[in-house]
C-alpha positions in Angstrom: 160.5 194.8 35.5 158.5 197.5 37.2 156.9 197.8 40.1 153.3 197.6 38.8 154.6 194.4 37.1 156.0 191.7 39.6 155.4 190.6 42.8 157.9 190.5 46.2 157.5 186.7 47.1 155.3 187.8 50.0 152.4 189.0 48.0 153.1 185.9 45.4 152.8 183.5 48.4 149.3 185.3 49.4 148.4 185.2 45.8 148.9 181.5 44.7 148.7 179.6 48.3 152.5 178.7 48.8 154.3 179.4 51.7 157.5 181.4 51.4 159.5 178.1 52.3 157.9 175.9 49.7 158.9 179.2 46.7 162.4 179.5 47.9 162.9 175.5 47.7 160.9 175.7 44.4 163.4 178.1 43.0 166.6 175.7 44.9 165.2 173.1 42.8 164.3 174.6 39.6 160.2 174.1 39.7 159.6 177.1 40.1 162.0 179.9 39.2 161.8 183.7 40.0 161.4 185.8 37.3 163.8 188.5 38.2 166.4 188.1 41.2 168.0 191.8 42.6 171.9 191.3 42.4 171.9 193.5 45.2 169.4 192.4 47.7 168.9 188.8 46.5 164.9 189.6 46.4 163.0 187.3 44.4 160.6 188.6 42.2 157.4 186.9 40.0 155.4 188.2 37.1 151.9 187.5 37.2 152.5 185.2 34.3 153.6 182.6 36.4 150.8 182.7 38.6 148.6 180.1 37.0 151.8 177.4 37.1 152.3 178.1 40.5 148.6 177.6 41.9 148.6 174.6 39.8 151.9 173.3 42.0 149.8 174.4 45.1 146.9 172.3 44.5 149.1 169.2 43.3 151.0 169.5 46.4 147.9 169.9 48.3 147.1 166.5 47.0 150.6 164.8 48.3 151.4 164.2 44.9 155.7 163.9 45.1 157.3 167.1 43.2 159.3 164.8 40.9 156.0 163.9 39.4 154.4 167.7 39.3 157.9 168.3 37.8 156.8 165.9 35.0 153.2 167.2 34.3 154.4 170.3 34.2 156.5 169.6 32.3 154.4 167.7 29.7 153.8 169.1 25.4 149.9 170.2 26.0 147.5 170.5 28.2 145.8 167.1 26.8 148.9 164.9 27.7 149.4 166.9 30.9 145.9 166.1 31.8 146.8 162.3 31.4 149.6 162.4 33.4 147.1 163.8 36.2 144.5 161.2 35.7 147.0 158.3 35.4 149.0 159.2 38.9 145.3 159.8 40.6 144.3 156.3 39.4 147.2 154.9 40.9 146.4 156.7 44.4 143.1 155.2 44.5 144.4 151.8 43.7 146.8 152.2 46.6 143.8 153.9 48.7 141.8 151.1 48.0 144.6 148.6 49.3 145.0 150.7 52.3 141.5 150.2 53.2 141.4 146.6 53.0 144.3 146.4 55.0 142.3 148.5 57.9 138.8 146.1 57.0 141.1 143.0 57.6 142.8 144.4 60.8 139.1 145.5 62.0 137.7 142.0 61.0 140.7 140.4 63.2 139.8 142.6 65.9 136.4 141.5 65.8 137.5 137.6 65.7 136.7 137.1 62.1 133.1 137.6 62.3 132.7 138.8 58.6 135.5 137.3 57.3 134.8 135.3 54.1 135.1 131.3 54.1 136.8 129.2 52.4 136.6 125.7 51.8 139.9 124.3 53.0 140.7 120.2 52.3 143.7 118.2 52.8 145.5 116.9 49.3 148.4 114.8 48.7 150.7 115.8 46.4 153.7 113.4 44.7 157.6 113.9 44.6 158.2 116.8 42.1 161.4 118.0 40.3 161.8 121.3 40.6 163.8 124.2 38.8 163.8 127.3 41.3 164.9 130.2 42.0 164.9 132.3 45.5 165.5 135.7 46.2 164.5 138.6 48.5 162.0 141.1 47.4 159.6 143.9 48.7 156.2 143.9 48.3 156.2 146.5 46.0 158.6 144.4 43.2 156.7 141.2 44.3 154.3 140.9 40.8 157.4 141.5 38.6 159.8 139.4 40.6 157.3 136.6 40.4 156.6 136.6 36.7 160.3 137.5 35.8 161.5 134.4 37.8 159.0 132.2 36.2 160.0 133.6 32.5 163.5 132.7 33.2 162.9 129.5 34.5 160.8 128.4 31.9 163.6 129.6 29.4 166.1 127.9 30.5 163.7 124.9 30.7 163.2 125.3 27.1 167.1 124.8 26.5 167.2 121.6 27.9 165.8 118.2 27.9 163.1 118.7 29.9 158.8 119.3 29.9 156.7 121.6 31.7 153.4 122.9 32.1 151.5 125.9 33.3 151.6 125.1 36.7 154.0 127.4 39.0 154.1 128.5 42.4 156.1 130.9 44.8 157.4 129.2 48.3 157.2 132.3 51.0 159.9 131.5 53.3 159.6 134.6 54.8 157.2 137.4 55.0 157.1 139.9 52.3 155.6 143.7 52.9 157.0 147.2 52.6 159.6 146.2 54.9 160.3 142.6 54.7 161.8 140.8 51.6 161.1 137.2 52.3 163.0 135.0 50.9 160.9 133.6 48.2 160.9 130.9 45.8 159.5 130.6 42.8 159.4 127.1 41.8 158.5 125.3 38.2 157.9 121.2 38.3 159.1 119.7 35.2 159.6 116.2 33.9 163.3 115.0 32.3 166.4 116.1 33.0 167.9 119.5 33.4 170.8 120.9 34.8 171.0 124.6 37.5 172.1 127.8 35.6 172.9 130.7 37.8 170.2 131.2 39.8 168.2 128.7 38.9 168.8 125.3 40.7 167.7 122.1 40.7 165.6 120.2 43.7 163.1 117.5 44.5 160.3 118.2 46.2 159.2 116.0 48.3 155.5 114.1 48.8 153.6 115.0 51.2 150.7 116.3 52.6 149.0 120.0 52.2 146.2 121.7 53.4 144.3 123.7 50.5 142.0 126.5 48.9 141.4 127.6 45.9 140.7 130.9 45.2 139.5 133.4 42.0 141.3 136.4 40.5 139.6 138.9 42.8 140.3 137.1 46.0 144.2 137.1 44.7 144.7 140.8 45.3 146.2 142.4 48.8 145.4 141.9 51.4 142.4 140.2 50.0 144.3 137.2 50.2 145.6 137.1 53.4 141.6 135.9 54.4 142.6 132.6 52.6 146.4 132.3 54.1 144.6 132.8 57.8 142.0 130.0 56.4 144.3 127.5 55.6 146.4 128.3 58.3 143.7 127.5 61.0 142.8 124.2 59.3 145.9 122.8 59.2 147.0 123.6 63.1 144.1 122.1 63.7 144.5 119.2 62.3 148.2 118.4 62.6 151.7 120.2 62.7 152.4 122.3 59.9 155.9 121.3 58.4 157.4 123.7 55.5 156.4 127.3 54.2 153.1 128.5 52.9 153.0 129.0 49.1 150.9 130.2 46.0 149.8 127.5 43.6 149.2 128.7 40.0 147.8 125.9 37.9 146.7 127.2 34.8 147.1 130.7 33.3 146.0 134.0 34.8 141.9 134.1 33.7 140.5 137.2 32.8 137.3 137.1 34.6 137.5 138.3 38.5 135.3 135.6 39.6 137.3 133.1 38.0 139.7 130.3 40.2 143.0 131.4 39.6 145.2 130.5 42.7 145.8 127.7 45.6 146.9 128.5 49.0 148.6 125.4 50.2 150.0 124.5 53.5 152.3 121.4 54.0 151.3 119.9 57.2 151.9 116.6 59.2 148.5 114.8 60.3 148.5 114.2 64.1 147.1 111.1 64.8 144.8 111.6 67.9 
C-alpha cells in the first residue's frame, strides 16, 4: 500500500467521524479492521475502500445502537436484508421510546394529583373457593410476557394429563413488584375443576372466597405503564373502603382479542369490607 492509497488513522478518524479510541477498539474487536498494520511501528493503516463501512458504523453508533447489533447488519447477505435489520431494531427503539414516555406522562400526572388521569369504573365482586394449579417464580420485567404465557402453557398441559377441566380464564398473582430491577415473585394461577395432582413446579392450592375490588380493562389499556392507571384505581377504592388482604393480580378471562379497544383484562384487589 502506498502513500497516495491509505490513510494514517488520524486522517481516517477526520474522514469518517470516529474518534481514534472508538478505531483502535474497532480493530480490538474485529468490526472494524485496519487494512494494513506496520510490523515495525504498529501504525494502522485504511484504504479508502473501507470508508463507506466505517461512516455507516459512525452513524449507527451515533444512534446508540449496541455494536453487537451493527456487528450483525453489517454483517447481513445484501443491502435489502441489511436494510431490515435497520428498520426492525429502530422499530423496537420507538416501542421502547414510547414506553419511556408514558412512564414520564404517568410520573407527571402523579405529580399533578391525577388530574388527567383516566377513570375507571371500579366495583366490589365476590368471588368462590377456587382450585388452583400454579406456579411462581421470579422474573424481570423484560421476561414478564414470555414467563406469563410459558407458565400458563405448562400448566394447562399438565392439566390436560390428568383428570381435571379448565377454561380460558388465568391470572398472574404479583406478590412482589416486577420492573427492570425487581423480579416479583409472581404467580400464575389456572382454576380447574376435578382432581389433579403438583408436578414440578406446578402445585396444587385452594383459593379461598372472598372479596375483590375490580376493573376491567381493553387491550390498549393492558400495555406499560398504561396499566398502572387501573392498579392505582383499584387500589384507591379498596383502601377506601376496607383493608386490603392479599396481592394484586391480572385476571384474564377469555382469550387475548385482537381489537385495542376490546376488554381484555381485570385488575382485582382482595380486600376486607370495614364495617363503619
Amino acid at each position: 500500500m502506498t502513500a497516495t492509497d491509505h490513510f494514517t488513522i488520524g486522517e481516517f478518524a477526520r474522514r469518517t467521524g470516529l474518534s481514534l479510541k472508538a478505531l483502535r477498539g474497532y480493530d480490538e474487536s474485529g468490526l472494524l479492521v485496519p487494512a494494513s498494520v506496520d510490523p515495525y511501528t504498529g501504525y494502522r493503516y485504511y484504504s479508502p475502500a473501507q470508508e463507506p463501512t466505517a461512516r455507516r458504523i459512525s452513524l449507527l453508533r451515533r444512534l446508540d445502537m449496541p455494536l453487537a447489533r451493527v456487528r450483525a447488519i453489517l454483517a447481513a447477505q445484501n443491502p435489502a436484508a441489511a436494510t431490515d435489520d435497520l428498520i426492525a431494531w429502530w422499530a423496537e427503539q420507538e416501542r421502547a421510546l414510547a414506553t419511556r414516555r408514558g412512564t414520564v406522562e404517568y410520573l407527571v400526572e402523579q405529580w399533578r394529583d391525577g388530574a388527567t388521569s383516566p377513570t375507571f369504573d371500579v366495583a366490589a365482586r365476590v368471588v368462590p373457593e377456587r382450585l388452583l394449579a400454579s406456579i411462581t417464580t421470579h422474573v424481570l420485567q423484560t421476561e414478564l410476557m414470555g414467563t406469563l404465557n410459558g407458565s400458563v402453557s405448562r400448566i394447562r398441559d399438565h392439566l390436560g394429563t390428568q383428570e381435571a377441566t379448565f377454561g380460558d380464564e388465568w391470572w398472574a398473582v404479583f406478590h412482589g413488584v416486577v420492573s427492570p430491577d425487581s423480579d416479583g415473585p409472581i404467580e400464575v394461577c389456572v382454576p380447574y375443576e376435578g382432581t389433579a395432582g403438583p408436578s414440578g413446579p406446578i402445585v396444587i392450592r385452594l383459593e379461598p372466597a372472598g372479596t375483590e375490588a375490580a376493573t376491567t380493562i381493553t387491550r390498549a389499556q393492558c400495555a406499560y405503564p398504561q396499566i398502572l392507571h387501573a392498579y392505582d384505581a383499584v387500589g384507591r377504592w379498596a383502601r377506601a373502603h376496607g383493608t386490603v388482604t392479599r396481592p394484586p393480580r391480572e385476571v384474564y378471562p377469555t382469550p387475548w382479542p385482537d381489537t385495542p379497544s376490546a376488554p381484555a383484562a381485570q385488575i382485582a384487589l382482595p380486600y376486607r369490607e370495614d364495617h363503619r
